[in-house]
C-alpha positions as CSV (number, residue, x, y, z in Angstrom):
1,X,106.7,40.0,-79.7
2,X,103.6,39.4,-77.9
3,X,101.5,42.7,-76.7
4,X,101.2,43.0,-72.8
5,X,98.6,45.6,-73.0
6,X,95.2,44.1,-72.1
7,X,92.2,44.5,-74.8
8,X,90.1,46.8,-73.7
9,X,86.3,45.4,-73.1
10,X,83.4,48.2,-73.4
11,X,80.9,47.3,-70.7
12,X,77.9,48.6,-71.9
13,X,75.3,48.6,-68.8
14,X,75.1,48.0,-65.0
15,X,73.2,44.9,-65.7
16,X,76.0,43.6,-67.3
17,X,78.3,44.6,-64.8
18,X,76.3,42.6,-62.4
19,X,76.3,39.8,-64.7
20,X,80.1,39.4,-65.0
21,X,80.5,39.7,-60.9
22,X,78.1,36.8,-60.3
23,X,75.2,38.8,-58.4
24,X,71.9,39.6,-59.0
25,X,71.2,42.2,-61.1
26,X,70.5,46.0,-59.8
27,X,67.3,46.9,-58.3
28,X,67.2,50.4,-60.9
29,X,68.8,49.8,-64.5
30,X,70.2,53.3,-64.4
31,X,72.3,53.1,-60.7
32,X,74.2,50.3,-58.0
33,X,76.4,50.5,-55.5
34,X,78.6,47.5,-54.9
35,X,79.0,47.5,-51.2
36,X,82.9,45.1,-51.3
37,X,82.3,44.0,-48.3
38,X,80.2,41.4,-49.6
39,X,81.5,38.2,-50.3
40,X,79.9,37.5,-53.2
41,X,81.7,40.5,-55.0
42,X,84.9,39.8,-56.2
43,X,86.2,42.8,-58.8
44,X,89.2,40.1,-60.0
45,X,85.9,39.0,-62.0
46,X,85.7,42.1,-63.9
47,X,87.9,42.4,-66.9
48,X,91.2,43.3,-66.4
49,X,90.8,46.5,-68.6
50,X,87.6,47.8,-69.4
51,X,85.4,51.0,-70.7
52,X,81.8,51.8,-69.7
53,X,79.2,54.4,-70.5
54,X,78.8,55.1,-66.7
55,X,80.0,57.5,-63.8
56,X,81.9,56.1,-60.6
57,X,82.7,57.1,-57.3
58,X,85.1,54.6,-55.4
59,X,85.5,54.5,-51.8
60,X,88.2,52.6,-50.5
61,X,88.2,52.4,-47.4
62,X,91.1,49.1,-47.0
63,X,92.6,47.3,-49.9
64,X,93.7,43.7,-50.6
65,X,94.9,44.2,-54.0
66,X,95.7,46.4,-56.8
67,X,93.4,48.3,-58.9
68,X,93.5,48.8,-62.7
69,X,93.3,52.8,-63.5
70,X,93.9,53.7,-66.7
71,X,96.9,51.9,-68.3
72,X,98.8,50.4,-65.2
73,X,97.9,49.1,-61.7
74,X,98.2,51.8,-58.7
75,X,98.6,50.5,-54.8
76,X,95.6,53.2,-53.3
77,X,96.0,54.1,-50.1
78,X,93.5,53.0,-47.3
79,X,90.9,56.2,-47.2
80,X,90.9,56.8,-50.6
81,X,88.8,58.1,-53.0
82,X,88.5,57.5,-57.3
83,X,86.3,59.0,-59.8
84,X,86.3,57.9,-63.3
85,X,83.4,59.5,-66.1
86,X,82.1,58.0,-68.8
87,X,84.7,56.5,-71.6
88,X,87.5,56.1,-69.8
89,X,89.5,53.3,-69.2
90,X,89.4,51.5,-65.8
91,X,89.7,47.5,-64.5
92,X,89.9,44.9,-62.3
93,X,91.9,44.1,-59.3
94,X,95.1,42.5,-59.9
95,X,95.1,40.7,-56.9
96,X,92.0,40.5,-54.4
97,X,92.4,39.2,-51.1
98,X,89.2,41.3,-49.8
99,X,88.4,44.5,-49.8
100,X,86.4,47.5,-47.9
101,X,84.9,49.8,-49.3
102,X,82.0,51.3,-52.0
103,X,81.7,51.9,-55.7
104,X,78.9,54.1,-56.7
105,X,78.3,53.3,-60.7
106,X,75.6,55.2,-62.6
107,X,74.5,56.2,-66.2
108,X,74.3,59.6,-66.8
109,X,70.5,59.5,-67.5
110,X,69.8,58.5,-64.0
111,X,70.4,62.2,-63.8
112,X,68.7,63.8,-66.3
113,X,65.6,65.9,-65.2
114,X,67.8,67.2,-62.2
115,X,70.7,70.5,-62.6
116,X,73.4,67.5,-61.4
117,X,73.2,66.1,-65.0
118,X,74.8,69.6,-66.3
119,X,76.6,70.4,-63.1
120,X,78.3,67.0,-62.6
121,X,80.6,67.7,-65.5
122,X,81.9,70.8,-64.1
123,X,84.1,68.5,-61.1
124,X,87.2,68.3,-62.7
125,X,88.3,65.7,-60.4
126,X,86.3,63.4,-62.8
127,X,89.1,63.0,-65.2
128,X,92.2,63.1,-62.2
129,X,94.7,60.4,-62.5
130,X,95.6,57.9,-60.3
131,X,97.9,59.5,-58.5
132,X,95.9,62.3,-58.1
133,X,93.4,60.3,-56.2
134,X,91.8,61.9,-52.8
135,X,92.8,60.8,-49.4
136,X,90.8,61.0,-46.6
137,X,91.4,61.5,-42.8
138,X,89.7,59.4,-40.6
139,X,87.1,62.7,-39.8
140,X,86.4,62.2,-43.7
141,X,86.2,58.6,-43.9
142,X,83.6,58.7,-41.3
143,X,81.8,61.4,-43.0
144,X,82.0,59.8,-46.7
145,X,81.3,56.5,-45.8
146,X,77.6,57.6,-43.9
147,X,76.8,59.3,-47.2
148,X,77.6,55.9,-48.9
149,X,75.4,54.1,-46.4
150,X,72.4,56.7,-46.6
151,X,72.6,55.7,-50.4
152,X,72.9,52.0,-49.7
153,X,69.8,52.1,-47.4
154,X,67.6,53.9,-50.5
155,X,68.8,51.6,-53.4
156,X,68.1,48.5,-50.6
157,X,64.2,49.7,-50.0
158,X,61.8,50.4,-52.6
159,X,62.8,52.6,-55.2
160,X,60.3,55.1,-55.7
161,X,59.7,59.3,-57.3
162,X,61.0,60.5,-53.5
163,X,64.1,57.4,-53.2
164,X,65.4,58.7,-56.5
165,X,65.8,62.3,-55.6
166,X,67.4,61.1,-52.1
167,X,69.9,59.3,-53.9
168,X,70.6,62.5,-56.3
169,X,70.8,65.1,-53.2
170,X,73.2,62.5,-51.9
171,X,75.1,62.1,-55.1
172,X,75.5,65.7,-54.9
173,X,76.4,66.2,-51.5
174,X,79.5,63.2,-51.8
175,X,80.7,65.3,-54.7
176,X,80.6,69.0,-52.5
177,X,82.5,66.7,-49.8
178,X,85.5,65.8,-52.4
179,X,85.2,69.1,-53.6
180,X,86.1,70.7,-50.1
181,X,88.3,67.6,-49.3
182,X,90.2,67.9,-52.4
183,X,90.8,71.5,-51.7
184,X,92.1,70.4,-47.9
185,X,94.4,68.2,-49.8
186,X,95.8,70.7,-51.7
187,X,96.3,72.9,-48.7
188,X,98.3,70.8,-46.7
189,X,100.6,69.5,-49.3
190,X,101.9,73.1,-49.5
191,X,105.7,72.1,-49.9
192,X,104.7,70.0,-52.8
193,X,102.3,72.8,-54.0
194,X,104.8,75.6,-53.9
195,X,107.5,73.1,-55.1
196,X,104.8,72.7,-58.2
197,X,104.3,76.5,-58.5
198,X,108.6,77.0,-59.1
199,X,108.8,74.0,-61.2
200,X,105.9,75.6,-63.7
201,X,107.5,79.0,-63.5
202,X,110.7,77.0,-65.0
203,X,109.6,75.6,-67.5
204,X,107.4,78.8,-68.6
205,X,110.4,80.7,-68.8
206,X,112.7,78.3,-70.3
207,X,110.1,77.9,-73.1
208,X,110.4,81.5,-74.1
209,X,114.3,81.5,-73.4
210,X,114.6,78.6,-76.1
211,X,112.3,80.4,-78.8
212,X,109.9,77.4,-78.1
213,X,106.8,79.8,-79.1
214,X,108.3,80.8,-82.7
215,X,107.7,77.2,-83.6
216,X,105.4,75.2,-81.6
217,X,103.0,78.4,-81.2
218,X,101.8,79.6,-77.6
219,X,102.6,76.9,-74.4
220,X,99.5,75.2,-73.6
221,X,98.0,73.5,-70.3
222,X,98.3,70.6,-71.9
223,X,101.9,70.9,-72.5
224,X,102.6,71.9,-68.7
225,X,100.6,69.4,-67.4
226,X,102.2,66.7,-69.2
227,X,105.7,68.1,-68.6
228,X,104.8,68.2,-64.5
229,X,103.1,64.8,-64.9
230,X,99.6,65.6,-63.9
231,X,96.0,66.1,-66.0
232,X,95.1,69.5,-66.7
233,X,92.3,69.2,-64.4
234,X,94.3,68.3,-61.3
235,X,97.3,71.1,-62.1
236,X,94.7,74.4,-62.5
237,X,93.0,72.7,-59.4
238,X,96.1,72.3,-57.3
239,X,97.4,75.9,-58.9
240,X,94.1,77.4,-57.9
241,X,93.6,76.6,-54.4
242,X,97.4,77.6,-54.0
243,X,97.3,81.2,-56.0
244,X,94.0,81.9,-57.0
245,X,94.5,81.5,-60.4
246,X,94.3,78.2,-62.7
247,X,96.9,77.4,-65.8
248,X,95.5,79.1,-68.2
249,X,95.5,82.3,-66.1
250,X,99.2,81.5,-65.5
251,X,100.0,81.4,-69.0
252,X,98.8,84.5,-69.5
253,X,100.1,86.0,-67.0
254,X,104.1,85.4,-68.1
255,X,103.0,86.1,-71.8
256,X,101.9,89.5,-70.4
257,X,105.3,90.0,-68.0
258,X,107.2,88.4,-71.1
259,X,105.4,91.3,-73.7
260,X,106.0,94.1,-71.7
261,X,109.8,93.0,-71.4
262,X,109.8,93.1,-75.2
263,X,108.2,96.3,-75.5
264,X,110.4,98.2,-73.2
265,X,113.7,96.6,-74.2
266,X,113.8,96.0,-77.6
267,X,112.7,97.9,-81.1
268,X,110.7,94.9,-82.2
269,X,107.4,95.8,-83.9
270,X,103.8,95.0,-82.6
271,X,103.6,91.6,-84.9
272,X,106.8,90.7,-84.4
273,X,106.7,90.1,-80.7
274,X,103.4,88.8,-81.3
275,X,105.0,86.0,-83.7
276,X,107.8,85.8,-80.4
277,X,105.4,84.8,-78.7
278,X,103.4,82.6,-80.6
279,X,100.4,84.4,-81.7
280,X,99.4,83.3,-84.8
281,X,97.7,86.4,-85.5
282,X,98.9,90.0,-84.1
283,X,95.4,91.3,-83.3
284,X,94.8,88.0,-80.6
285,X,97.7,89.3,-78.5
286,X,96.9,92.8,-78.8
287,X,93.5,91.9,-77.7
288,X,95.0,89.6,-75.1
289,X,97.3,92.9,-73.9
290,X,94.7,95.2,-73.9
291,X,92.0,93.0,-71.9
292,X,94.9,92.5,-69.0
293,X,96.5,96.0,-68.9
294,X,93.8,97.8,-69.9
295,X,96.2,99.6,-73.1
296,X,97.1,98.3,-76.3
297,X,100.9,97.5,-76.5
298,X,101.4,100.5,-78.7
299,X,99.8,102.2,-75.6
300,X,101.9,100.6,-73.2
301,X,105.1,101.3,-75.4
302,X,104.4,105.3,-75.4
303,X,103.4,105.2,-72.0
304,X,107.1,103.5,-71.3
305,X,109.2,106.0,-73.3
C-alpha cells in the first residue's frame, strides 16, 4: 500500500529557499522576507513537506490556496497570522492561485548579540498548531502589516550595523503585537474559553475517579492538552488569560482539593494517598502540600480533627 505521507525535505538555509522559489537570493544570508505579492513567488514551488533551521512569522493577509502545517493542509483565514521555530515541520501550498501577504524567515544567529536571541524562545505561540493560529481584525491587520513594511523597506536598502538592529526592534515589536493580540483572542472567545475551562475540570476529575494516577502516575499537560486537542503552549496560554493560572498550576490545584478530600475523609496514611495520587515518592507531595497550604498533610490532618 503506497504511503500518502510526503518525505519530509530539510531546507538547510535561506539561500536555498530562494533557490527553490526561482528568485534571487537574499540580500543578508541570515534574514528575507518574501513579500507574496510578487509574482515571481510562487510557494507551490516549495516542497510539499519540509523542515528548516529557521524562525517564521507568516502574515496572511488573503489566501488562494492551502497551506501545509505540520502533517495536513489547513484553509487560514484572511488576517491571519503563523509562527513556526526551528525543526518543525511546515510546506507548500496545495493550491496557489495568488496570495497576499508576508513571510518573515530568519536563522536564529541573525539574533545573537541581541536579548531577542534568549527572549524569542519564551513566545509560546512558536510551537501553536494550526488551528491555534492568530486572527486579526482589520485595526490589527493594519497595524501588523506597517511593521512588515518597515522591515521590507530595511532589508530593500543597504544593510548596514544601524539596518540590522532596526529590523531586530521590529522583529521584537511584531512579536509584543501577537503577544497582546493573542491575548485579545483569547478574551473574546470566552464561551469557548470557559467551555475549555469545564471540559479540563472533567477530565481532571474523571482521572482520579478511575484510579488513573495509581498506574499511569500524576496527569500531565501533555496528557490534557492532547485529550482537548491543543499544544501545551496554546492551552496554559488560553487557561492563563482566562484564570490567571496556566496547566500546570491547574493540576496542582485539584491534586491539592483532591489531598485534602483524602485526608479528611478517609484513614489512608501519608504514602498511601501519595501513591493515590501518583507520587512516585511520598516526600514530593508532601513537599508539594506544604509549599501550597503552607502545613504538611500530617499538619493539615490534626488541624482537621
Amino acid at each position: 500500500m503506497k504511503n500518502d505521507i510526503p518525505k519530509v525535505v530539510k531546507l538547510g538555509s535561506i539561500t536555498e529557499i530562494h533557490r527553490l522559489l526561482g528568485i534571487p537570493g537574499p540580500a543578508h544570508p541570515l534574514i528575507s522576507l518574501l513579500d507574496t505579492r510578487d509574482e515571481r513567488i510562487n510557494l507551490s514551488r516549495l516542497p510539499v513537506s519540509y523542515v528548516t533551521t529557521l524562525y517564521k512569522i507568516s502574515f496572511i493577509n488573503k489566501l488562494g490556496g492551502k497551506f501545509r502545517y505540520g502533517q495536513g493542509y489547513y484553509d487560514f483565514d484572511e488576517g491571519s497570522m503563523v509562527f513556526t521555530a526551528p525543526n518543525q515541520v511546515v510546506g507548500s501550498t496545495a493550491i496557489y492561485n495568488g496570495n497576499e501577504g508576508y513571510s518573515l524567515i530568519f536563522h536564529q544567529d541573525f539574533l545573537h548579540g541581541y536579548p531577542l536571541a534568549v527572549k524569542i524562545k519564551q513566545y509560546g505561540f512558536f510551537s501553536y498548531a494550526s488551528n491555534e493560529a492568530l486572527h486579526l481584525s482589520e485595526q490589527e491587520r493594519a497595524t501588523v502589516s506597517a511593521v512588515f513594511t518597515i522591515i521590507q523597506e530595511e532589508l530593500n536598502s543597504r544593510i548596514d550595523d544601524f539596518s540590522h538592529e532596526v529590523v531586530i526592534a521590529q522583529i521584537e515589536l511584531l512579536l509584543s503585537y501577537a503577544r497582546r493580540f493573542y491575548k485579545r483572542q483569547f478574551l473574546t472567545r470566552q464561551a469557548a474559553s470557559s467551555d475549555l475551562l469545564l471540559r479540563m475540570e472533567e477530565l481532571l476529575e474523571s482521572y482520579f475517579k478511575e484510579d488513573k494516577p495509581a498506574n499511569q502516575g500524576l496527569p500531565t499537560v501533555q496528557y490534557l492538552a492532547e485529550q482537548l486537542n491543543y499544544t501545551p503552549n496554546y492551552l496554559s496560554d488560553m487557561l492563563r488569560s482566562l484564570t490567571g493560572l496556566n496547566v500546570q498550576q491547574h493540576i496542582h490545584e485539584k491534586l491539592i482539593g483532591r489531598s485534602k478530600e483524602l485526608l479528611t475523609t478517609t484513614t489512608l496514611t501519608i504514602s498511601e494517598i501519595a501513591y493515590q495520587l501518583g507520587f512516585e515518592h511520598s516526600q514530593s507531595f508532601s513537599r508539594l502540600f506544604k509549599t501550597k497550604t503552607k502545613l504538611t498533610p500530617l499538619q493539615f490532618r490534626q488541624s482537621y480533627n
